[in-house]
C-alpha positions in Angstrom: 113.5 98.6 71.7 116.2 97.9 69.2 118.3 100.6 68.2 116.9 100.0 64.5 113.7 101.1 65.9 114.9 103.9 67.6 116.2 105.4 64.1 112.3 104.9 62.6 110.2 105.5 65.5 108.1 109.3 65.2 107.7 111.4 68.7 104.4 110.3 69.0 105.4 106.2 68.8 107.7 107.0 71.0 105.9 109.0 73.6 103.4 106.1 73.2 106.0 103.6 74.2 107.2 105.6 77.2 103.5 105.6 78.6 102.8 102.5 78.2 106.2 101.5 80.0 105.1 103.8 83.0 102.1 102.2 83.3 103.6 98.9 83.3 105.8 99.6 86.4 102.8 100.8 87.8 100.7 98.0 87.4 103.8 95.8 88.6 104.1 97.9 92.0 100.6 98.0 92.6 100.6 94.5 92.0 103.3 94.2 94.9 102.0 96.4 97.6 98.9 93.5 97.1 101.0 90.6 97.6 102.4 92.0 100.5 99.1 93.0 102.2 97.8 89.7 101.5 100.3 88.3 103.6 100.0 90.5 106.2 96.3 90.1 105.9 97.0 86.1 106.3 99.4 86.3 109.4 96.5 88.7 111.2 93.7 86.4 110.1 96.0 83.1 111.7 97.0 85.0 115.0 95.7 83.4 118.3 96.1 86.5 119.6 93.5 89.0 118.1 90.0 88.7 118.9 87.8 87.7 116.1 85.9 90.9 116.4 89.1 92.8 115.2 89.7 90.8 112.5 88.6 92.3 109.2 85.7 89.7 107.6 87.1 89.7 104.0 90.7 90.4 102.3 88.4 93.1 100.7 87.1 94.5 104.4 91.1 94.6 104.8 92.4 96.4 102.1 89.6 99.2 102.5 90.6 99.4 106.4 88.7 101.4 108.8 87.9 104.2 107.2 85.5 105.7 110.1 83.7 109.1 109.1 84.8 111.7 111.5 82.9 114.2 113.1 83.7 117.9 112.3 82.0 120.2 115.2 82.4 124.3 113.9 79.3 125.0 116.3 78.5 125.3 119.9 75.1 124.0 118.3 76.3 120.7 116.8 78.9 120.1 120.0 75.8 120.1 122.3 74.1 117.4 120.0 77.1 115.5 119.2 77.7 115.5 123.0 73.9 114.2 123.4 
């Protein structure tokens, strides 16, 4: 912003430009922490060394990660039936 339009910009332009800057380095770090998954996702999807059944099927599958529900026991009831 020139210093022109600093002298004959109201609060609310202002604040309005200060947002959208903010979300704009958002946007740009999110847009990072992707790029570097993907290539972490690409140098575990190329490694000889992990089973195929640990790899994750899609980039999608990757980013989500394994997210497994956990089991919360609060009764003697439900830890006899979780324990089968």
């Amino acid at each position: 912003m020139s210093l022109n339009d600093y002298d004959s910009i109201t609060l609310a332009q202002f604040i309005n430009k200060l947002n959208g800057y903010f979300k704009h380095l958002q946007e740009k770090e999110e847009a990072e922490w992707k790029r570097v998954a993907y290539i972490s996702y690409s140098i575990l999807m190329n490694n000889p060394h992990v089973k195929p059944n640990h790899k994750p099927k899609t980039f999608e599958a990757y980013l989500a990660g394994s997210k497994k529900e956990t089991v919360k026991i609060t009764s003697e009831a439900q830890l006899n039936a979780f324990l089968g």
